[in-house]
C-alpha positions as CSV (number, residue, x, y, z in Angstrom):
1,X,0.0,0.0,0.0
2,X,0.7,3.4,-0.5
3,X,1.1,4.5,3.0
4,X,3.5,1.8,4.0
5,X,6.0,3.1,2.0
6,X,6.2,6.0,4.9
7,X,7.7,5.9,8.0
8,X,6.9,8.5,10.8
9,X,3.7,9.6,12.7
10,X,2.5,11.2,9.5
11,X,-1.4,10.3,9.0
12,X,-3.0,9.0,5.7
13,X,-5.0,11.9,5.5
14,X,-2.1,14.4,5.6
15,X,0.0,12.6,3.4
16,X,-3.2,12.0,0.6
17,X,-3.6,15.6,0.4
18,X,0.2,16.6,0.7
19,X,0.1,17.5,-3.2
20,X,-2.4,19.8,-3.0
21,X,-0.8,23.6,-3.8
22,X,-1.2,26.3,-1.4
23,X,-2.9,29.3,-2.2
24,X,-0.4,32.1,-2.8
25,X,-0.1,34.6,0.5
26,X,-1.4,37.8,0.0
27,X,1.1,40.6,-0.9
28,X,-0.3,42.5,2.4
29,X,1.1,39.1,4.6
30,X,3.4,37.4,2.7
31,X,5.9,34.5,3.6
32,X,9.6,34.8,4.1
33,X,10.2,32.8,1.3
34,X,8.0,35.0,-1.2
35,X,9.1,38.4,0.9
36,X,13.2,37.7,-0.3
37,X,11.7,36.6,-4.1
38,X,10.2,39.8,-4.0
39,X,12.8,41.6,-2.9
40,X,15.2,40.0,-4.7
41,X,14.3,42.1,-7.8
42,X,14.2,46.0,-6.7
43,X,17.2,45.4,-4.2
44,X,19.4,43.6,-7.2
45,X,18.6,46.1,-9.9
46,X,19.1,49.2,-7.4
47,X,22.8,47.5,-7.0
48,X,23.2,46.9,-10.4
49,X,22.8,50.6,-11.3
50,X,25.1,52.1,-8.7
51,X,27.4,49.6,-10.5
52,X,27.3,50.7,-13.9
53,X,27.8,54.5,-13.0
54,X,30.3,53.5,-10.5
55,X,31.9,51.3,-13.6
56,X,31.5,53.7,-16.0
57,X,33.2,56.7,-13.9
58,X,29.7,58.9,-13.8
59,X,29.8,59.1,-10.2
60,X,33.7,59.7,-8.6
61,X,35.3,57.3,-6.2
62,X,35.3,57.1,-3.3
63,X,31.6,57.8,-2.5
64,X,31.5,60.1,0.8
65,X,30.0,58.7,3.9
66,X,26.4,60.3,3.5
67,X,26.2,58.7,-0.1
68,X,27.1,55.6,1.7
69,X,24.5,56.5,4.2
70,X,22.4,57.1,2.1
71,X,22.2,54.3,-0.3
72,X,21.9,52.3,3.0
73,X,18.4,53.9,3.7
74,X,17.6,53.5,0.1
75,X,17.8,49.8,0.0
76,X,16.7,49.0,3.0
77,X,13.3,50.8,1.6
78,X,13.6,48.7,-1.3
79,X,13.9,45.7,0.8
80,X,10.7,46.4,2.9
81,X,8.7,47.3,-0.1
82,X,6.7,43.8,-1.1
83,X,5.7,44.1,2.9
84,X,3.3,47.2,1.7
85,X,0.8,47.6,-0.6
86,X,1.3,49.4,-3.5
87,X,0.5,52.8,-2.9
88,X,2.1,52.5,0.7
89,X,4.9,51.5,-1.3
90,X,4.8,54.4,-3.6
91,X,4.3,57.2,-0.9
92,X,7.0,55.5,0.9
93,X,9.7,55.6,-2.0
94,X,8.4,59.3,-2.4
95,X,9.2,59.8,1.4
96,X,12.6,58.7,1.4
97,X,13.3,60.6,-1.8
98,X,12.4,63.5,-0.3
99,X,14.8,63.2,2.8
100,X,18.0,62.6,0.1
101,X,17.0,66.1,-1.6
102,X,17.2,67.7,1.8
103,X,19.7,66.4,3.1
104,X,21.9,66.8,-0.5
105,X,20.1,70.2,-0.3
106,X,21.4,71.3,3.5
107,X,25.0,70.0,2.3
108,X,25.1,72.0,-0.7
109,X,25.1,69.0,-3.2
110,X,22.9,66.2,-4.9
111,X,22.9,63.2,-3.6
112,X,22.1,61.9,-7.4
113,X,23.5,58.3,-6.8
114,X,20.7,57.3,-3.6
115,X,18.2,58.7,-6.0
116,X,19.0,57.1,-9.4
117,X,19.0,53.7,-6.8
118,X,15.7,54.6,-5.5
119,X,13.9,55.3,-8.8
120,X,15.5,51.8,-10.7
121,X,14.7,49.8,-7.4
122,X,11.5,51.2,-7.2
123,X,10.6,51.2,-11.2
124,X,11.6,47.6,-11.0
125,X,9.2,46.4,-8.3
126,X,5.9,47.8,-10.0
127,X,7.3,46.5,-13.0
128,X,6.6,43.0,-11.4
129,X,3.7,43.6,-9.7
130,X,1.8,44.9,-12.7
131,X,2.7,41.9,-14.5
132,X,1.7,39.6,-12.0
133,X,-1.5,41.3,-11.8
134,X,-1.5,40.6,-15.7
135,X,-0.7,36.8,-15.2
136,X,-3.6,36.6,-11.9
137,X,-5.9,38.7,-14.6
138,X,-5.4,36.1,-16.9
139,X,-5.8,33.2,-14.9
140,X,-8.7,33.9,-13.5
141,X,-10.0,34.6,-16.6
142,X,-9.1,30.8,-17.9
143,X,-11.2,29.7,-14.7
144,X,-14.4,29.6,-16.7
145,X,-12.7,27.8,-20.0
146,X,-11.5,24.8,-17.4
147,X,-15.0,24.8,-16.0
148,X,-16.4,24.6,-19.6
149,X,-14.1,21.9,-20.1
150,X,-14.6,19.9,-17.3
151,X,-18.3,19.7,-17.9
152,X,-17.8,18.9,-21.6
153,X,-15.1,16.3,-20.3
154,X,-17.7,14.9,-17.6
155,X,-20.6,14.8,-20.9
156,X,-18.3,12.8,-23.2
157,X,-17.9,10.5,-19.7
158,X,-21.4,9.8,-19.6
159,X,-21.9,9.0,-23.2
160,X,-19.2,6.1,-22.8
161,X,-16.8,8.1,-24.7
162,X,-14.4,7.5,-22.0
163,X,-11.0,8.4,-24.5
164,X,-12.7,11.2,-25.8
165,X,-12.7,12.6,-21.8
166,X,-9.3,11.8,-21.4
167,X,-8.5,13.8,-24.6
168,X,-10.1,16.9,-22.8
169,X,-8.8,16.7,-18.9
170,X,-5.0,16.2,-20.1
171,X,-5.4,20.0,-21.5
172,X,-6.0,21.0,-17.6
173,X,-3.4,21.6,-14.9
174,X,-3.9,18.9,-12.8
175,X,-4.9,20.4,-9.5
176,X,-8.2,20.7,-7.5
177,X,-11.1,19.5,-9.0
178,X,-9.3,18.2,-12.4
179,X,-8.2,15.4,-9.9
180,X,-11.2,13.8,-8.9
181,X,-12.3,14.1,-12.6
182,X,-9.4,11.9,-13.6
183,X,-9.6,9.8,-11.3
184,X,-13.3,8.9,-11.6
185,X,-12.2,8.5,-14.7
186,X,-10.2,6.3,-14.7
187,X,-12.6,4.0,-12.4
188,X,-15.2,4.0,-15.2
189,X,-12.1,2.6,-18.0
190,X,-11.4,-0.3,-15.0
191,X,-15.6,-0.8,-15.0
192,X,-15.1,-1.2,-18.7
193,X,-12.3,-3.5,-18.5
194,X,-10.2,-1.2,-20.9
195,X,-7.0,-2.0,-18.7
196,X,-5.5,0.1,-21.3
197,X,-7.1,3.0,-20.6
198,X,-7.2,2.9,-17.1
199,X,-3.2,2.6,-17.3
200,X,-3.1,6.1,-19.0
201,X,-5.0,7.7,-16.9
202,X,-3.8,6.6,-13.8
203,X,-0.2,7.3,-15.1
204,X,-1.3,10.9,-15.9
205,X,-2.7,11.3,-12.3
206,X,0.3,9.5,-10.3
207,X,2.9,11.7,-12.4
208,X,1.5,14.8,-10.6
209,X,-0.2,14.0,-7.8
210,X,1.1,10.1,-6.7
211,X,-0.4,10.8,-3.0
212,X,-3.8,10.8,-4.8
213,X,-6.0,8.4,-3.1
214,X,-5.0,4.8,-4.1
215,X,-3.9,5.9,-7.8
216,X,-0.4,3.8,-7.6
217,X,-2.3,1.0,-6.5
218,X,-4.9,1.5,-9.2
219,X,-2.1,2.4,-11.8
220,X,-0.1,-0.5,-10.4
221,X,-3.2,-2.9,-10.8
222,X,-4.0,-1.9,-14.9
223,X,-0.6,-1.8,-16.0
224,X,-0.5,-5.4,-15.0
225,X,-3.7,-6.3,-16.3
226,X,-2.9,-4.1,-20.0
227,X,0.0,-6.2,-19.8
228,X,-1.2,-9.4,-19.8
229,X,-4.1,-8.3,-22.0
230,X,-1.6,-7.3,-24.6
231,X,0.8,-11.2,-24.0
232,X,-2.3,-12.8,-25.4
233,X,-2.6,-10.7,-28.5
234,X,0.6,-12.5,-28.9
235,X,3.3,-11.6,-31.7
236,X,0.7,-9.1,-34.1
237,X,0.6,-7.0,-31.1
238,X,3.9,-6.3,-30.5
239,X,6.4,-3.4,-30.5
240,X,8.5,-4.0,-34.6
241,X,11.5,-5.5,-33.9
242,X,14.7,-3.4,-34.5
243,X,16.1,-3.5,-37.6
244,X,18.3,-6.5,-38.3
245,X,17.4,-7.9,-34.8
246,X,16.7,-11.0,-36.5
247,X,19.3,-11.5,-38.9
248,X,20.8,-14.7,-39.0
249,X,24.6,-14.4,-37.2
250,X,27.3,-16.4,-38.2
251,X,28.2,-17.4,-34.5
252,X,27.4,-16.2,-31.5
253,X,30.2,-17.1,-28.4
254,X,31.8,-19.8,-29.5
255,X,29.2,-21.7,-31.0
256,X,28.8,-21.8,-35.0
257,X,25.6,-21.6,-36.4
258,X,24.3,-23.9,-38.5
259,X,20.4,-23.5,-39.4
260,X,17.4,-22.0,-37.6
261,X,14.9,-24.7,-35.8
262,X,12.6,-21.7,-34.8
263,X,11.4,-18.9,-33.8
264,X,9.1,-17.3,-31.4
265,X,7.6,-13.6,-30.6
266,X,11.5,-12.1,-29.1
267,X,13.9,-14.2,-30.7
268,X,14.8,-17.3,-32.5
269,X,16.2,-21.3,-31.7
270,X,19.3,-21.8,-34.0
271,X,21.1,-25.1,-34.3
272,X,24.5,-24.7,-33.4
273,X,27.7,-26.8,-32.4
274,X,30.6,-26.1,-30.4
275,X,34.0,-26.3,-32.4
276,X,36.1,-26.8,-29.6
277,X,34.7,-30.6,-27.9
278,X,32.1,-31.2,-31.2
279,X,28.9,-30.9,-29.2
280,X,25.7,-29.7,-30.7
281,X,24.0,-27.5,-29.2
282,X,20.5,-25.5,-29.4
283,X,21.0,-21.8,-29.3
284,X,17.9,-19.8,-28.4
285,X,18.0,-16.0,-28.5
286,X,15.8,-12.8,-27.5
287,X,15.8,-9.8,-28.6
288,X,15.8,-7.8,-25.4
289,X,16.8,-4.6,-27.1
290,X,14.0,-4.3,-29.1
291,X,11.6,-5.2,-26.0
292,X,13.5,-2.9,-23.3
293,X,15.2,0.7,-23.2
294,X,17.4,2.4,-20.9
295,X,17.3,1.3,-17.2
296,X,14.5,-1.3,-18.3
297,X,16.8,-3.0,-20.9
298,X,19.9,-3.1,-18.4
299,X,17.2,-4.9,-15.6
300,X,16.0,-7.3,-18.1
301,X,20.0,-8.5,-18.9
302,X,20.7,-8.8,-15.9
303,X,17.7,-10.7,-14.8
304,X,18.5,-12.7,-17.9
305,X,22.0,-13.9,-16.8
306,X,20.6,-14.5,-13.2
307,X,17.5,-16.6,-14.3
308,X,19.8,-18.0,-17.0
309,X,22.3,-19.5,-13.9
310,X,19.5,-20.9,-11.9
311,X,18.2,-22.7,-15.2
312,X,21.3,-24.1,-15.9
313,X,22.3,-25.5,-12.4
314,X,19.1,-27.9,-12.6
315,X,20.3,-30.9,-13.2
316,X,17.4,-33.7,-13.5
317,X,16.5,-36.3,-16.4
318,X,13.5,-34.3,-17.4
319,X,15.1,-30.6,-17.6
320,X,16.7,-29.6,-20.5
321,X,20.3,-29.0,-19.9
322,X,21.5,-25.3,-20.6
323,X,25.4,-25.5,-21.2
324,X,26.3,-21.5,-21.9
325,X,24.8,-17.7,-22.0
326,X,25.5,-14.9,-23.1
327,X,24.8,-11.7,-24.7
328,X,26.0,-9.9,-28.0
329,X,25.3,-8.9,-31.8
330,X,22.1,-7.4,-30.0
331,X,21.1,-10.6,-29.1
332,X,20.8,-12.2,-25.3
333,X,21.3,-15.9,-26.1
334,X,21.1,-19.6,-24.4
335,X,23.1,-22.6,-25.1
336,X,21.6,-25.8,-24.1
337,X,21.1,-29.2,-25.4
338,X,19.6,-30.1,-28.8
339,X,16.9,-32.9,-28.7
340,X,15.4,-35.2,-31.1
341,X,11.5,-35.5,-31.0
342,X,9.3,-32.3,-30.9
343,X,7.4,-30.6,-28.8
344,X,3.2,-31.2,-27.7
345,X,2.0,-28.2,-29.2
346,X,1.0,-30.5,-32.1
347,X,-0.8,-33.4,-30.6
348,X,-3.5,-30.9,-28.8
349,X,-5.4,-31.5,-32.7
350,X,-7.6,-34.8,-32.2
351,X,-6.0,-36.0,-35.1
352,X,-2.3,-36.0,-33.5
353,X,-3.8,-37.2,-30.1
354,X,-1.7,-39.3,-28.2
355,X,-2.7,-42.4,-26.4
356,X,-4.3,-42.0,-22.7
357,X,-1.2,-44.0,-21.4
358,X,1.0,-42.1,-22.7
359,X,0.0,-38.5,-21.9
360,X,-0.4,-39.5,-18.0
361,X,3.1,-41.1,-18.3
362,X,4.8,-37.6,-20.2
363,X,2.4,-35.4,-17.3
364,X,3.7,-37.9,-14.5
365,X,7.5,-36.9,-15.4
366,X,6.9,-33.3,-16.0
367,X,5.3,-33.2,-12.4
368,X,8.7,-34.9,-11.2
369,X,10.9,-32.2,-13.1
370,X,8.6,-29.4,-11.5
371,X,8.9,-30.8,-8.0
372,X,12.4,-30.4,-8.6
373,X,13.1,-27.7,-9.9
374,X,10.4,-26.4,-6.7
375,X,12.9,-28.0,-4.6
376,X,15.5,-25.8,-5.6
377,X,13.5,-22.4,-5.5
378,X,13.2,-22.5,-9.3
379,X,9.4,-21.7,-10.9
380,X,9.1,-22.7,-14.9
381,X,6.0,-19.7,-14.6
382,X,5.3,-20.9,-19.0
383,X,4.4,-24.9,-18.8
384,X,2.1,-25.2,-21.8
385,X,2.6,-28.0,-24.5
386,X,5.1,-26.1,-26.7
387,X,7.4,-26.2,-23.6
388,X,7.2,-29.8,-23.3
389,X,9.5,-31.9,-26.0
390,X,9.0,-35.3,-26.7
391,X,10.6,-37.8,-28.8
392,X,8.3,-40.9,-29.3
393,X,11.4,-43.3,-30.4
394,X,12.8,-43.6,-27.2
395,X,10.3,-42.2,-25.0
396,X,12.0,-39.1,-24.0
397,X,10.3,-36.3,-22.1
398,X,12.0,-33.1,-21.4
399,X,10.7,-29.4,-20.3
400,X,12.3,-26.3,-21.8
401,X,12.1,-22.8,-21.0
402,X,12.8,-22.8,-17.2
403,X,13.1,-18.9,-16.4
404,X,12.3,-17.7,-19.6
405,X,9.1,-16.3,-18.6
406,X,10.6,-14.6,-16.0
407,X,13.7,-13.1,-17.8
408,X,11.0,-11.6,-20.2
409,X,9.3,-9.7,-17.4
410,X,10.2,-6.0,-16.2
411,X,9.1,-6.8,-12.6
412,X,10.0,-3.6,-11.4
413,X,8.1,-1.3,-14.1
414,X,4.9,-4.3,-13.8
415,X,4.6,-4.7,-10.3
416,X,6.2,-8.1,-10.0
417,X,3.7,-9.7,-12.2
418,X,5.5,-12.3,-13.9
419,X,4.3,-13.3,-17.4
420,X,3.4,-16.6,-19.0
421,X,0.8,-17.5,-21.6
422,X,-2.8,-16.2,-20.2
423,X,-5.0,-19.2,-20.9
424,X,-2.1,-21.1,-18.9
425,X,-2.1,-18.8,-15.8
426,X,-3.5,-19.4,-12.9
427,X,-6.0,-17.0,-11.0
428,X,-3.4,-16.3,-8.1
429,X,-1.0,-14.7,-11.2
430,X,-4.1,-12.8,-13.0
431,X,-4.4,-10.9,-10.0
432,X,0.0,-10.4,-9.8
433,X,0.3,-12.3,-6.6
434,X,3.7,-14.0,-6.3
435,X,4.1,-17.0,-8.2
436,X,5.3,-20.3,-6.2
437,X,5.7,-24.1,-7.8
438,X,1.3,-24.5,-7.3
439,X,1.2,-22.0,-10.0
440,X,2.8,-24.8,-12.4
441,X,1.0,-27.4,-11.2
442,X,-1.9,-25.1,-12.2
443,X,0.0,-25.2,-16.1
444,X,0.0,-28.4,-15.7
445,X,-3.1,-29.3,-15.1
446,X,-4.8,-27.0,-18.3
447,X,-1.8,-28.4,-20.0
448,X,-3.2,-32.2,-19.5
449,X,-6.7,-30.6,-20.4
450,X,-5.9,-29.5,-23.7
451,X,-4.0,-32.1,-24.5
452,X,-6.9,-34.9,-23.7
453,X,-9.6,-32.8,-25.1
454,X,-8.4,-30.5,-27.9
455,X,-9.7,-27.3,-25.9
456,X,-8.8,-25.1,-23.3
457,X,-10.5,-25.7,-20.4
458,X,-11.8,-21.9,-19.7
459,X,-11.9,-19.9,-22.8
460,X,-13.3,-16.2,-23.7
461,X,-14.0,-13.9,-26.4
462,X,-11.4,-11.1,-25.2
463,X,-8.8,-10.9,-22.6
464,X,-10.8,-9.5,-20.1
465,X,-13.5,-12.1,-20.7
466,X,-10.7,-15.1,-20.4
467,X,-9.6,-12.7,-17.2
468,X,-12.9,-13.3,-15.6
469,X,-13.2,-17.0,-16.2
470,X,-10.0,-17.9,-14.8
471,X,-10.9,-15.9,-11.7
472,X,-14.4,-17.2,-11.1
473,X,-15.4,-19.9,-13.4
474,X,-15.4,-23.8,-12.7
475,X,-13.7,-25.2,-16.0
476,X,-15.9,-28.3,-17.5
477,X,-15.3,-31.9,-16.7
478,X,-12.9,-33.5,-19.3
479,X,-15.7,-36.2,-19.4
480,X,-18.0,-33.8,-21.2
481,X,-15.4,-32.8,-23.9
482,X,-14.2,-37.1,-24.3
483,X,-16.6,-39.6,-22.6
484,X,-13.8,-42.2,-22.8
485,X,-11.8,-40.7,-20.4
486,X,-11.8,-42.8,-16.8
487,X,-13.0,-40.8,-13.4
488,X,-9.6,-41.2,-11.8
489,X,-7.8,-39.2,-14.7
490,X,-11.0,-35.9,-14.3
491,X,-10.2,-35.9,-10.3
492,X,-6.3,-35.6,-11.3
493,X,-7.0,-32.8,-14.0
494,X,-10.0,-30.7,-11.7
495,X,-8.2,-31.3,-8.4
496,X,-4.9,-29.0,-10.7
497,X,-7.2,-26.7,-11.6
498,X,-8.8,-25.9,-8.5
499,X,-9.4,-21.8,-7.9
500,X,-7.8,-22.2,-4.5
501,X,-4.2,-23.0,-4.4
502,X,-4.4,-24.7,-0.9
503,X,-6.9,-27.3,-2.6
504,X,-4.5,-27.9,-5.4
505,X,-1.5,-30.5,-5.5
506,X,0.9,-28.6,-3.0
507,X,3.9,-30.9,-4.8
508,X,4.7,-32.2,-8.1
509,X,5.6,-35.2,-6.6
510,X,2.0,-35.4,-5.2
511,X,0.5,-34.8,-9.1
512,X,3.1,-37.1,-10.2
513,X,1.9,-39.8,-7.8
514,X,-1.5,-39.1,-8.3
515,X,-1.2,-39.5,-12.5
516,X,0.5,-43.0,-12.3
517,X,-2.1,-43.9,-9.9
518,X,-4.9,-42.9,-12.7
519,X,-2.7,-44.4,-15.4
520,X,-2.7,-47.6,-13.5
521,X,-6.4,-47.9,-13.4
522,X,-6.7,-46.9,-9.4
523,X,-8.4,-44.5,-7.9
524,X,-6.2,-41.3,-6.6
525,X,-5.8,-41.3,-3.0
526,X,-7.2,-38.2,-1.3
527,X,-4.5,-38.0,1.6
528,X,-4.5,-34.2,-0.1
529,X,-2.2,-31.7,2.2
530,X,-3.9,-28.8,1.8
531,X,-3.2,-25.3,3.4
532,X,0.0,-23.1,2.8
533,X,2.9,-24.0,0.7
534,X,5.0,-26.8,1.8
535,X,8.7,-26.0,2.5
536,X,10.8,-27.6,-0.1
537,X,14.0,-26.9,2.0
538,X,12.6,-29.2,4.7
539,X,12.1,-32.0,2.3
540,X,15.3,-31.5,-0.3
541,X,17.1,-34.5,-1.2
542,X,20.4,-33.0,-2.1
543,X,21.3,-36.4,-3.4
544,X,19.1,-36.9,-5.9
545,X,19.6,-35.1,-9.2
546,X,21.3,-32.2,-7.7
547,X,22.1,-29.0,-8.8
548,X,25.3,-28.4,-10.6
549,X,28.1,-26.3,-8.8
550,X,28.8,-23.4,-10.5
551,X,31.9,-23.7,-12.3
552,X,35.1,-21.4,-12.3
553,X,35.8,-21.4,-15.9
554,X,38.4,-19.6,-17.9
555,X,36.9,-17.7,-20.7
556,X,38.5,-18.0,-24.4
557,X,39.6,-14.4,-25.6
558,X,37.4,-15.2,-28.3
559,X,34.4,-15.0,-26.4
560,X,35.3,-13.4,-23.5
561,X,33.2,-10.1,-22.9
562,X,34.8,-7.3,-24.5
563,X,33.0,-4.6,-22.5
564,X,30.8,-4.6,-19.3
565,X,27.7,-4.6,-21.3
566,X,28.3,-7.5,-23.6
567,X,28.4,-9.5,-20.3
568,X,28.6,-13.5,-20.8
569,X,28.6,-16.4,-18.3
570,X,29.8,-20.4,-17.9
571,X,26.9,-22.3,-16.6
């Protein structure tokens, strides 16, 4: 919240309104810090002529001490002049001129230097106070145009034309009453479930008043939401990609290209092999510079590199192992093992359906990988059938991507929600609540649904609608979709997909048991631990499959980084 981010005894209230501007103090009672602006100007341009005729030799040097004296009186006048009122000021100025032509007078001379001060200082000041009184003139003449605005603003509100308003309140200085107009505004774009919209106006408010009410939340709430409404628009939606971002490289590291296997929305999967020990290797890349600027691209390496490390140290049967990363040529890149076999996006069409069997046994291993990789702190975040690979000759299973999701993510500019494909998201991430291994499971368990039955299991006609049904809607029983399919495999995929995460399988060892169970024609056991997360350190066996030390290796001078921001790790 908002206020947490405070320390001190200062209340909500207070701090809520502490962007609200202060009227400006009347010129009869002004502050000190308006009383020396003010003065500033008659006092400075006073000194600035005694200057000039000093500099220029109209007046001889050195001054006598009643010049002195009486430049003294003069500026102190000057000084105490934004304390009166105008004509005050005026009669005043005329007073003290009148004491420097007697006195000059009873001494025989004029005292022409205190005057010339006097009449520049004095000139100067109702200079500025006429063109304030200009500036105030004018202002309070534009009073009546905002109001006419507001209310055409407020009409355009009311007749739905909600980006129509927000064209007319950006023209306003954001203050007083323009305020509450934006941010009602922004309430009806949420009610409207234009995330989009709510985003911009929220933005517009928190840049100049971020006190406002609960506008960061609200801000922090749509940009998440236009976010993930914009990841399932998928590739059409997104920003061009730089020029030659995609060209095929010739290498990258020390790996040699030698054809493309892929490509997705950021980047491209190249096969590769390592001229030094002959291995082939996979080589995925992402464009992060054409996704990220500035401070957002240099977050989004270094996330990459980190996520990149804790990928890599996995070390299990059913992980795909990543050997080397890097980042050049404009291109962040992986280096992990090539597989035979292909991935499960394909046999989601009923006519490249796999057998029963078979897909319990490839969701039963997965489940092992995940509660892994749990194990260790690592969340995949992106389980969906592309990210599953498969090679039906010798039975293979592995899952890809680990971290990818992740590294793709600006956390701190999205509010730490982390990214996957929407229809594969549970309803703990919709909402941007921290994602732990349940969230997978969730994956996993639309992943088995799709794969059994052809279809999603909650589906909508826009993101906001698909938003919804993951939130609050019971997905169908697989038996509806394929009448073939056994009880004991339906309680495995609805007991994944449950809304609660408590009510879920807390493990992937639990799925895991639970899909062999089905597979073998028995009826899951219900000895379900429900409740909060378990803690995988407790239950860690550091002795099965675990994860690699991180190695101290000497980098060849032909890939080692050339500059701090074409930063490359071993893994």
């Amino acid at each position: 919240m908002v206020g947490n981010a405070f320390g001190g005894s200062t209340t909500v209230a207070s701090k809520q309104n502490a962007h609200r501007v202060r009227p400006a103090p009347r010129y009869g009672a002004p502050d000190a810090a308006s009383w020396r602006r003010d003065a500033l100007w008659p006092v400075a341009s006073a000194a600035l002529a005694v200057l000039v005729c000093v500099g220029t030799g109209l007046v001889p040097l050195p001054p006598s001490l009643l010049v002195l004296a009486a430049l003294l009186v003069v500026l102190a006048c000057l000084a105490l002049l934004p304390l009166l009122r105008v004509w005050p000021g005026v009669l005043a100025g005329a007073g003290v001129a009148g004491i420097c032509v007697a006195v000059g007078w009873s001494q025989g001379r004029m005292l022409a230097l205190p005057l010339l001060a006097l009449f520049t200082g004095h000139y100067t000041y109702l200079a500025r106070r006429a063109a304030k009184g200009e500036v105030a003139a004018a202002r309070n003449g534009g009073t009546a145009l905002q109001d006419e605005v507001r209310r055409l603003a407020s009409d355009l509100k009311n007749q739905g034309k909600l980006d129509a308003a927000f064209d007319k309140l950006v023209q306003l200085p954001v203050r007083g009453e323009v305020l509450r107009d934006l941010y009602h505004l922004g309430k009806a774009f949420e009610r409207n479930r234009s995330f989009e919209g709510a985003r911009g106006v929220f933005a517009h408010l928190v840049a100049h008043a971020p006190l406002y009410r609960d506008a960061g939340a609200r801000l922090g709430r749509a940009e998440r939401l236009a976010e993930v409404e914009r990841q399932a628009k998928g590739p059409s939606s997104a920003r061009p990609q730089a020029a030659g971002a995609f060209a095929a490289p010739q290498h990258l590291g020390r790996y040699e290209i030698d054809g493309e296997l892929g490509r997705g929305s950021m980047g491209r999967v190249y096969a590769a092999h390592d001229p030094v020990i002959g291995r082939a290797v996979a080589l995925k890349t992402l464009a992060l510079g054409s996704e990220f600027e500035g401070a957002a691209l240099v977050d989004a390496r270094a996330r990459f590199f980190r996520e990149a490390e804790s990928a890599g140290r996995l070390q299990h049967p059913q992980i795909v192992a990543i050997y080397d990363a890097g980042d050049e040529q404009g291109l962040s890149w992986i280096a992990m093992e090539r597989l035979r076999g292909k991935d499960l996006s394909h046999a989601v069409q009923p006519e490249h359906w796999l057998a029963v069997p078979i897909l319990l046994s490839i969701a039963a291993r997965v489940a092992d990988a995940l509660d892994y990789a749990h194990q260790h702190q690592v969340v995949h975040r992106d389980i969906k059938p592309s990210n599953i690979l498969y090679d039906a000759g010798t039975d293979t299973v592995k899952v890809t991507d680990f971290g990818i999701a992740r590294i793709t993510d600006n956390s701190k500019t999205r509010t730490g929600l982390v990214l996957g494909t929407p229809s594969f998201m549970a309803p703990e991430q919709i909402v941007g609540t921290k994602a732990d291994g349940r969230c997978d499971i969730y994956a996993l368990g639309v992943t088995l649904y799709q794969l059994l039955t052809g279809s999603l299991p909650l589906r909508g006609e826009s993101m906001s609608a698909l938003m919804h049904a993951i939130a609050n809607e019971v997905p169908a029983d697989v038996r509806t979709l394929r009448a073939d399919l056994p009880e004991s495999v339906a309680m495995v995929v609805a007991r994944a997909l449950h809304k609660n995460p408590g009510a879920r399988f807390q493990t992937g060892a639990q799925m895991a048991a639970a899909l062999r169970e089905a597979s073998s024609g028995m009826r899951p056991s219900a000895d379900a631990h429900f409740g909060a997360p378990l803690d995988y350190d407790a239950r860690t066996d550091f002795h099965k499959y675990p994860m690699a030390d991180f190695p101290d290796t000497v980098f060849d001078s032909a890939a080692a980084p050339a500059a701090p921001h074409a930063t490359r790790s071993r893994i």
